[in-house]
N, CA and C of each residue as an Amber inpcrd file, in Angstrom:
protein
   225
 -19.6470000 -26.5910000  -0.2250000 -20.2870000 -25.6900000   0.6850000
 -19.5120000 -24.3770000   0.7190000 -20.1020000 -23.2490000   0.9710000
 -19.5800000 -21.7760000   0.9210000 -19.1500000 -21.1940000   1.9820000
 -18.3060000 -21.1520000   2.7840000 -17.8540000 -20.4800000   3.6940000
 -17.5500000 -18.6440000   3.8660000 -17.7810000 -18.2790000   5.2390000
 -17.0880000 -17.4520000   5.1860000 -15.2740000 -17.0360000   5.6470000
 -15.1740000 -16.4970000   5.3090000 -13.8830000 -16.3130000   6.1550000
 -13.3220000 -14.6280000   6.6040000 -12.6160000 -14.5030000   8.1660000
 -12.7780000 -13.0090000   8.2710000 -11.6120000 -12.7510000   8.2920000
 -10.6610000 -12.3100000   7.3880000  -9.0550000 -11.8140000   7.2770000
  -8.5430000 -10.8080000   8.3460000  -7.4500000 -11.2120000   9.0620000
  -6.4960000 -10.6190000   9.8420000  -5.4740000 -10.6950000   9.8300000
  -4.7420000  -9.5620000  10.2840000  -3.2550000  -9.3330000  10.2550000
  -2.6420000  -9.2900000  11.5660000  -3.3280000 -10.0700000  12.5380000
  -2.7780000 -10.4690000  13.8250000  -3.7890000 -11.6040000  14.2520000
  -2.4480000 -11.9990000  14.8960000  -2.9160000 -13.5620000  14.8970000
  -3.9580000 -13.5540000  16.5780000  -3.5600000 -12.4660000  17.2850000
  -4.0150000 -12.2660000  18.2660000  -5.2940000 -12.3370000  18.4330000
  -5.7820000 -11.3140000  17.5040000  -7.0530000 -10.8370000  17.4410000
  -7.6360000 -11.8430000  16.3610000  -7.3670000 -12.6290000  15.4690000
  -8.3850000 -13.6920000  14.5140000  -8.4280000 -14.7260000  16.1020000
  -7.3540000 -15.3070000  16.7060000  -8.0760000 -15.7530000  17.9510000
  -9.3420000 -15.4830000  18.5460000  -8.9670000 -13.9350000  19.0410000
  -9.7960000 -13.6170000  20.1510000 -11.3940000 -13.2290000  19.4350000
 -11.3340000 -13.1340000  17.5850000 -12.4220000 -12.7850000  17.1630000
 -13.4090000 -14.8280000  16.9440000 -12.5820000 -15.0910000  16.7430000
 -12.8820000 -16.8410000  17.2440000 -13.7970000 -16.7340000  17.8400000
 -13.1230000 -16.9820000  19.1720000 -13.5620000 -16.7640000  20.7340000
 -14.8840000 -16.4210000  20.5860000 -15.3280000 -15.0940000  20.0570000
 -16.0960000 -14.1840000  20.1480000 -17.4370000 -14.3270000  19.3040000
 -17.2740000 -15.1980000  18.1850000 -18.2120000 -15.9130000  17.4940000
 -18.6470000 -17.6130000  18.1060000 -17.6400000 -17.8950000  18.4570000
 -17.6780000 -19.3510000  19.5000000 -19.2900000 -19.1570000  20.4290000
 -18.7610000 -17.6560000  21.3030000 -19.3280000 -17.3160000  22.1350000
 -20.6670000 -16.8650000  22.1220000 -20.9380000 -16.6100000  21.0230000
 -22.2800000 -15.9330000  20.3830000 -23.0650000 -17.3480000  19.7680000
 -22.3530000 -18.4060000  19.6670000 -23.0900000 -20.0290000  19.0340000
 -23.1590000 -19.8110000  17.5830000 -22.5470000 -19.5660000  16.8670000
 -21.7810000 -19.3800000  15.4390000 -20.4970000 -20.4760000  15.2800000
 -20.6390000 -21.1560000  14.8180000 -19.6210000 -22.4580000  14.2840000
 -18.1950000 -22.1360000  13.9580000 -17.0890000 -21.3780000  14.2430000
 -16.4000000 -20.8920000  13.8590000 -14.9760000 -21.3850000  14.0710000
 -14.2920000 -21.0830000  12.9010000 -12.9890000 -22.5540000  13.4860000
 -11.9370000 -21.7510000  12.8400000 -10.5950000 -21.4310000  13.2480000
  -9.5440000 -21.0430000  13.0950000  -8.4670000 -21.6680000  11.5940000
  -8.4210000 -21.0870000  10.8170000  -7.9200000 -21.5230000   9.6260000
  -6.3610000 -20.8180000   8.7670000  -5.6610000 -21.4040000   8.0810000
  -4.3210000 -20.9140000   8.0620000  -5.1470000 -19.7810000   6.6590000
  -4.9190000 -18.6100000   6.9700000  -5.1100000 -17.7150000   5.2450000
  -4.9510000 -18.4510000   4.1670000  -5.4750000 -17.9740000   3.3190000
  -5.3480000 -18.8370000   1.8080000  -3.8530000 -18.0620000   1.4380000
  -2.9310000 -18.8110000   1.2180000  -1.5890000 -18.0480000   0.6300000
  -1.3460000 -17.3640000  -0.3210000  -2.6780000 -17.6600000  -1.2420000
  -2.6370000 -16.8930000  -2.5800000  -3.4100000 -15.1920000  -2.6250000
  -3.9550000 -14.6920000  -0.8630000  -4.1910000 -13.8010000  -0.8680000
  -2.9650000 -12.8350000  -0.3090000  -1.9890000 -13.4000000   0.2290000
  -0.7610000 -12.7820000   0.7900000  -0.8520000 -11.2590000   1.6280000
  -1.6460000 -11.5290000   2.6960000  -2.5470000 -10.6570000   3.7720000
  -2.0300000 -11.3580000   5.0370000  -1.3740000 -10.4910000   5.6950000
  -2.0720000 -11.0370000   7.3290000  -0.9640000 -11.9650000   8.1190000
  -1.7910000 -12.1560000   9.3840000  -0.5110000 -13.3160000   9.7060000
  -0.7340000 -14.4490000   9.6390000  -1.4780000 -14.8640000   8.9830000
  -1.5910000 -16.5180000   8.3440000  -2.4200000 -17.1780000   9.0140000
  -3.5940000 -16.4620000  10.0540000  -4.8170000 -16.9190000  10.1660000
  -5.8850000 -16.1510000   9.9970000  -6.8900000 -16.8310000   9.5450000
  -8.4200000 -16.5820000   9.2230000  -9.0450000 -17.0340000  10.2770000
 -10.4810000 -16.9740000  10.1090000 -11.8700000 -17.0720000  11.1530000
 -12.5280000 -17.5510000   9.9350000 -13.4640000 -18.8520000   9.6990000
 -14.1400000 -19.5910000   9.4070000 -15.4380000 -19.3640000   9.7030000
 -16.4530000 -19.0070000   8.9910000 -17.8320000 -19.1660000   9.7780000
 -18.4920000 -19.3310000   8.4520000 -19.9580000 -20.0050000   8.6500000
 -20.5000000 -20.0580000   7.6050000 -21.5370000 -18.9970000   7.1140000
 -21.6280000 -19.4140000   5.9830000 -22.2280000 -18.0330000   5.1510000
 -23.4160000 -17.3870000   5.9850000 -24.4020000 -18.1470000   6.3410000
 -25.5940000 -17.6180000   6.7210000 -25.5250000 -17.7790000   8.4370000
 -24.2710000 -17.2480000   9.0150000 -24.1760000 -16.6840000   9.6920000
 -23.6630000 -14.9430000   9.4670000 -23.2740000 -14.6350000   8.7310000
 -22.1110000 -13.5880000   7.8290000 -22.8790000 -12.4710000   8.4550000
 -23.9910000 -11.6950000   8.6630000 -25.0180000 -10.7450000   9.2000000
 -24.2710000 -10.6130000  11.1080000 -24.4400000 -11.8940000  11.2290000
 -24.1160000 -11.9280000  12.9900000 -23.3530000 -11.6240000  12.8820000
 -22.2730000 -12.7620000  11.9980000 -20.4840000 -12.4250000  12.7460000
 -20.4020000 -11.1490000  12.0470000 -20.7120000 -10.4560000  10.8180000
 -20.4840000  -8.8570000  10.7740000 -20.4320000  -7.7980000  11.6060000
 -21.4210000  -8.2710000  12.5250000 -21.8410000  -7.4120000  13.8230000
 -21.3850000  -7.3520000  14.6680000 -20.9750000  -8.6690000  14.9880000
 -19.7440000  -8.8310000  16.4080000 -18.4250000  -8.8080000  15.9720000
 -18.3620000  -8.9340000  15.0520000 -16.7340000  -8.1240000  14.4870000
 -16.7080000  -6.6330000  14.3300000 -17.4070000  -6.1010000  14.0600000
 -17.7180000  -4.5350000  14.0360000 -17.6440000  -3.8180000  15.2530000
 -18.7570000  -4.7740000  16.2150000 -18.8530000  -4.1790000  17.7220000
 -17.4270000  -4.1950000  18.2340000 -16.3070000  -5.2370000  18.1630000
 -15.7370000  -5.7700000  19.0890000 -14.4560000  -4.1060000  18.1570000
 -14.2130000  -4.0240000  17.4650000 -13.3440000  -2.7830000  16.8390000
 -12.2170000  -3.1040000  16.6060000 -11.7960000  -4.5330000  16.0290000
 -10.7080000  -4.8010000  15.6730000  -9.8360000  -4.4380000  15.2330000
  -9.1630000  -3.5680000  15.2610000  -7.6680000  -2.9520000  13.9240000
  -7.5470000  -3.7120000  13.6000000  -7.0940000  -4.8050000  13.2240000
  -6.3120000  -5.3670000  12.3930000  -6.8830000  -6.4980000  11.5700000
  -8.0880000  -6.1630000  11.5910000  -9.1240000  -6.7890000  10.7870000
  -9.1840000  -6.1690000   9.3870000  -8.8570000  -7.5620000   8.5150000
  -8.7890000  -7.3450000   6.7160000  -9.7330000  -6.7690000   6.1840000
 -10.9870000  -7.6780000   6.3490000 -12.3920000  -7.8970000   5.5740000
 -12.3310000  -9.3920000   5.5240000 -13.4780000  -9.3950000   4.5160000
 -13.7990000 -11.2250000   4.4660000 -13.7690000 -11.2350000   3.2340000
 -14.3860000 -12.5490000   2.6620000 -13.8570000 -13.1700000   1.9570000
 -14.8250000 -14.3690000   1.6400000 -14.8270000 -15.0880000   0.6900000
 -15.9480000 -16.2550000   0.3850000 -14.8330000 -17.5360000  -0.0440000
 -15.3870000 -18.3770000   0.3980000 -14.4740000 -19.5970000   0.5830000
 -15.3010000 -20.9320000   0.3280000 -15.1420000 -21.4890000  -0.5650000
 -15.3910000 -22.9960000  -1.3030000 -14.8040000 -23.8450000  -0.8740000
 -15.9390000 -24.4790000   0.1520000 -14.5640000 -25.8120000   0.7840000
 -15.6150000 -27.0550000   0.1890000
């Protein structure tokens, strides 16, 4: 299955962007970065693909700094 995933460089804010997809009813689950992208503080945001439109939007709205980009993920 294809995941998404939304890269950050604070661990604060991949939390609180969690939260924020949680909150919207988007499946979203807190994940350690892939190590081989060597970004960030070592968590990701999980959501699945054909949500990727929503959570784009509420990651955009919410104005994260320290938001990477995403990423496609084969689990």
């Amino acid at each position: 299955m294809t995941y998404c995933i939304a890269v950050f460089k604070s661990r604060s804010q991949a939390i609180d962007c969690k939260g924020a997809l949680c909150g919207a009813g988007i499946a979203a689950q807190l994940i350690s970065t892939p190590f081989s992208l060597n970004i960030g503080c070592g968590l990701s945001v999980k959501f699945p693909t054909a949500a990727y439109m929503r959570a784009k939007s509420i990651i955009s709205r919410a104005g994260y700094t320290a938001f990477y980009g995403y990423m496609d993920l084969q689990n």
